[in-house]
C-alpha positions as CSV (number, residue, x, y, z in Angstrom):
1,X,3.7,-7.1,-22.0
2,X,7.3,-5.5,-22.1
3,X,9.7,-6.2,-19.1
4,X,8.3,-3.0,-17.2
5,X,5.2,-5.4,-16.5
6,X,3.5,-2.5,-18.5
7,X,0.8,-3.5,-21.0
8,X,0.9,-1.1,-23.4
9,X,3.1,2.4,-23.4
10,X,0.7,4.0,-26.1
11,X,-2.2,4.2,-23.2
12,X,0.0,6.5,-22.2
13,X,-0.5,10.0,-23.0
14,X,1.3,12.0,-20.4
15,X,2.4,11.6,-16.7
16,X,0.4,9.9,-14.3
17,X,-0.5,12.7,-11.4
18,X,0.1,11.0,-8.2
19,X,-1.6,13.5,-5.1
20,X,0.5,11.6,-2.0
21,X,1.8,12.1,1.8
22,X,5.5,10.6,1.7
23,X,5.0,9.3,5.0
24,X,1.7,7.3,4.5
25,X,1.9,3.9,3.9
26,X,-1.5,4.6,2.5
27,X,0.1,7.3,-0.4
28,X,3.3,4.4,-0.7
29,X,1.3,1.2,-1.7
30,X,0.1,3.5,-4.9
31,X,3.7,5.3,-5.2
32,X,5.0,1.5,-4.9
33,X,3.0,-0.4,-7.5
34,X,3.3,2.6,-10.3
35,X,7.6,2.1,-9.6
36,X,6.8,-1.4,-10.3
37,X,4.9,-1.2,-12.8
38,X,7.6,1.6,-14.8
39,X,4.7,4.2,-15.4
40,X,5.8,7.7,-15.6
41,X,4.5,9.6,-12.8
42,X,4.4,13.0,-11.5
43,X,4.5,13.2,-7.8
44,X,2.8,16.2,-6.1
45,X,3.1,16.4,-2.6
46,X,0.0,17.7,-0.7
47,X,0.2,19.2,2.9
48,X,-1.8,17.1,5.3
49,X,-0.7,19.2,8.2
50,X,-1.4,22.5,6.8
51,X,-5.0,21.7,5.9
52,X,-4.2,21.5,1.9
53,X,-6.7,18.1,1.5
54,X,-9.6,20.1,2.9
55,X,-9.1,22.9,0.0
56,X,-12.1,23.1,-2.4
57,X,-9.3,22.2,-5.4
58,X,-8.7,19.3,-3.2
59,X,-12.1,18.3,-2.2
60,X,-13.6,18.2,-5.9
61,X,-11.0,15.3,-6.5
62,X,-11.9,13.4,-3.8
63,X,-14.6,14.7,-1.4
64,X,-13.2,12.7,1.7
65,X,-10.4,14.6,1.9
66,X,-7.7,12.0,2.1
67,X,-4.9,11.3,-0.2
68,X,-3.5,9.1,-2.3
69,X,-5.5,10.4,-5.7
70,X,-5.0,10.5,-9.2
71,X,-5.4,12.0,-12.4
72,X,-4.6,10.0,-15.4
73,X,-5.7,12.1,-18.6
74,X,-9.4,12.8,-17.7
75,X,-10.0,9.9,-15.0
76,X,-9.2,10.8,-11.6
77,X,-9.3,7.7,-8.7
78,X,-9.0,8.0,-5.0
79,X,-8.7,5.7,-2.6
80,X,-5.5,3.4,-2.5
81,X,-7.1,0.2,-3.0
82,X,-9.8,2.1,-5.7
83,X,-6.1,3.0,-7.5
84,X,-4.5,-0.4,-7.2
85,X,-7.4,-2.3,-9.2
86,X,-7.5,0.9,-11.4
87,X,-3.6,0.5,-12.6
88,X,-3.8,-2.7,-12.5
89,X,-6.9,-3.2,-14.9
90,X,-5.5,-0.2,-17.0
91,X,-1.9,-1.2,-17.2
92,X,-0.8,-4.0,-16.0
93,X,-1.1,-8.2,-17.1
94,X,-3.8,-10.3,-15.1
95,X,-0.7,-12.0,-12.9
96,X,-1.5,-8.4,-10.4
97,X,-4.9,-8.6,-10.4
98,X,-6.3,-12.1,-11.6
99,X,-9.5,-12.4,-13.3
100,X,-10.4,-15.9,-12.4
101,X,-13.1,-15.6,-10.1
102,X,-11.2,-17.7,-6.9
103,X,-8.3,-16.0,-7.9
104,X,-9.7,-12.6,-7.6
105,X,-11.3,-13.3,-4.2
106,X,-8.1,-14.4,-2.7
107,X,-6.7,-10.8,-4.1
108,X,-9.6,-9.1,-2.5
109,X,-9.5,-10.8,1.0
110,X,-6.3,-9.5,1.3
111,X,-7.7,-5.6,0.1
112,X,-10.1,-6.4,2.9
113,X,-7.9,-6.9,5.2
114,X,-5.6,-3.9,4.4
115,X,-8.4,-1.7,4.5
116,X,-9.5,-3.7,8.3
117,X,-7.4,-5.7,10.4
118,X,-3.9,-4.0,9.4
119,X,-5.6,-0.4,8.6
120,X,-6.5,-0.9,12.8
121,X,-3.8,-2.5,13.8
122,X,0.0,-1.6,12.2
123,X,-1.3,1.3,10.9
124,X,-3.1,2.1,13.6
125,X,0.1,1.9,16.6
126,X,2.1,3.9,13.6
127,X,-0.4,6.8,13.4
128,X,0.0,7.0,18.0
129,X,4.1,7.3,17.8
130,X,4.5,9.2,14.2
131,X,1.3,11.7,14.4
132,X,0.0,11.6,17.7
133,X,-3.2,9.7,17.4
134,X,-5.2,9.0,20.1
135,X,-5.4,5.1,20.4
136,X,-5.3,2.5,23.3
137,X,-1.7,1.5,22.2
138,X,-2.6,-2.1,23.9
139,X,-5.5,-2.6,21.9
140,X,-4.1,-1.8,18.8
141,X,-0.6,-3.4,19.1
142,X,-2.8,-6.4,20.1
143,X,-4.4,-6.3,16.8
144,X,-1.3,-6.1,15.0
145,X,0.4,-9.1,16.7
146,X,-3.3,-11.2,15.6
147,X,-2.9,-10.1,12.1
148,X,1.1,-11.2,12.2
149,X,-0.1,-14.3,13.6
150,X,-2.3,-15.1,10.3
151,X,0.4,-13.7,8.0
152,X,3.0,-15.5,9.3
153,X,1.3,-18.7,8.7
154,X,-0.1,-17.7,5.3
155,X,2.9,-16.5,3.4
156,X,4.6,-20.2,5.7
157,X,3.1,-22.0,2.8
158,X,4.0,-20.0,-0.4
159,X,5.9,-16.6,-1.5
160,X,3.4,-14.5,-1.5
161,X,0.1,-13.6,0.0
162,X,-2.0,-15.3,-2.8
163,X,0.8,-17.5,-4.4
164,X,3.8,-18.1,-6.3
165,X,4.1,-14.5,-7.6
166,X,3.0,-10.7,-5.9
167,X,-0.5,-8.9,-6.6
168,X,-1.7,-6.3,-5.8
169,X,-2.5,-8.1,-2.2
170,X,0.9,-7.9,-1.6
171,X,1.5,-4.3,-2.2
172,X,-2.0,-3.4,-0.6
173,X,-0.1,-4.9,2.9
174,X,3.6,-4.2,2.2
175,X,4.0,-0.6,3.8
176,X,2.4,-0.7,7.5
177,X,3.8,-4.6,8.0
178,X,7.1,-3.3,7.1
179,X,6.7,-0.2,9.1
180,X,5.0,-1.8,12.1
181,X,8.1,-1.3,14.6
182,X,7.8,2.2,14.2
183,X,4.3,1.8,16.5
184,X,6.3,-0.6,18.4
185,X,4.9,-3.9,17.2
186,X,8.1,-6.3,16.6
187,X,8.1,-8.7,14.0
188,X,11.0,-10.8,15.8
189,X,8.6,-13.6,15.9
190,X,7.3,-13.5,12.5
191,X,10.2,-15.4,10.1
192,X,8.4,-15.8,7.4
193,X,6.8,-12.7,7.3
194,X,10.2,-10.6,7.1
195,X,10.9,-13.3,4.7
196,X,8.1,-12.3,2.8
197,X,8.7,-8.2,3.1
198,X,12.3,-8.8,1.6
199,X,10.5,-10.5,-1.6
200,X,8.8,-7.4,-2.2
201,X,11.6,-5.5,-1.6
202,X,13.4,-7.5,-4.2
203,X,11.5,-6.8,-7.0
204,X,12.1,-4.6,-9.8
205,X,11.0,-0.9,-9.2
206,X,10.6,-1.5,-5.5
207,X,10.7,2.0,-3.7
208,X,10.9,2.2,0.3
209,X,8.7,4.3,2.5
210,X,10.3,6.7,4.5
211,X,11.2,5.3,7.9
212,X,10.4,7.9,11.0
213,X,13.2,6.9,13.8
214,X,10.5,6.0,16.2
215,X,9.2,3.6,18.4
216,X,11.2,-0.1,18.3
217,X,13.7,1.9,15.4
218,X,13.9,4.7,17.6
């Protein structure tokens, strides 16, 4: 492996296509792990709001309608967890996605919860102040506080979500944590947790979300 964490550069043969919404945590936790991983990329930006994901052009890359996707050569993978384990079998070295079995399920609990507890919870208050959803804002914001709660001890006891060093866990959960005050959840009580987002944030080829001056950063 070379310092870019990349595997192998000659897998390479052109630009990754990266179909994202800037302002999805879902479209940053892909955009995130190809900066860290160094992998040339060619962004394409795709109008949610305008209807663009429910195009026929749209729809034969990924049925469901929803973005992140890509195209790498001839694969194309939707989904942002489907992605993660994609790049990270494709390109980068097992310390992102371990292959030891207990390993692996510890990776994947935390894909579970990203795709349930913080998908309903962060995510969730996000999507009422920045789009307009129709939640119960107590219900959801009550969520998020019980996920906090388990994060907070968790990452109490080592660096990252797993262990000693980031996987794809960590950049599964990175976006909506760190953007939970904009659906006014606070994460004033949750020390190591922040501690925790500002690991990420320190590594090499980290790239921020864009913030929406909104609800508790309003």
């Amino acid at each position: 492996m070379n310092e870019t964490g990349i595997l192998g550069m000659e897998n390479i043969s052109a630009p990754i296509k990266f179909y994202r919404f800037e302002k999805s945590g879902h479209s940053h936790k892909v955009q995130l792990f190809l900066s860290l991983l160094g992998l040339p990329t060619e962004n394409i930006d795709v109008d949610l709001l305008g209807g663009e994901q429910r195009t026929p052009a749209f729809l034969k890359m990924n049925p469901f309608g929803t973005v992140p996707v890509i195209q790498d050569g001839a694969v194309t993978v939707a989904d942002s967890h489907a992605i993660l384990v994609y790049l990270a079998l494709t390109y980068a070295d097992e310390t992102w996605y371990p292959r030891d079995p207990q390993q692996a399920a510890q990776v994947q609990r935390w894909l579970s919860v990203s795709a349930g507890m913080l998908a309903f919870g962060p995510c969730a208050a996000r999507l009422i102040t920045v789009f307009g959803v129709e939640f119960n804002p107590q219900e959801v914001i009550a969520r998020a506080h019980a996920l906090l709660s388990v994060m907070e001890r968790e990452v109490s006891e080592r660096p990252f979500l797993t262990g000693d060093v980031p996987t794809i866990a960590d950049v599964a959960n990175y976006a909506y944590v760190a953007h939970a005050p904009e659906g006014n959840v606070s994460l004033a009580d949750y020390p190591h947790v922040r501690a925790w987002l500002a690991r990420i944030e320190a590594l090499p080829g980290f790239v921020p979300m864009p913030g929406t001056a909104i609800g508790l950063v309003a």
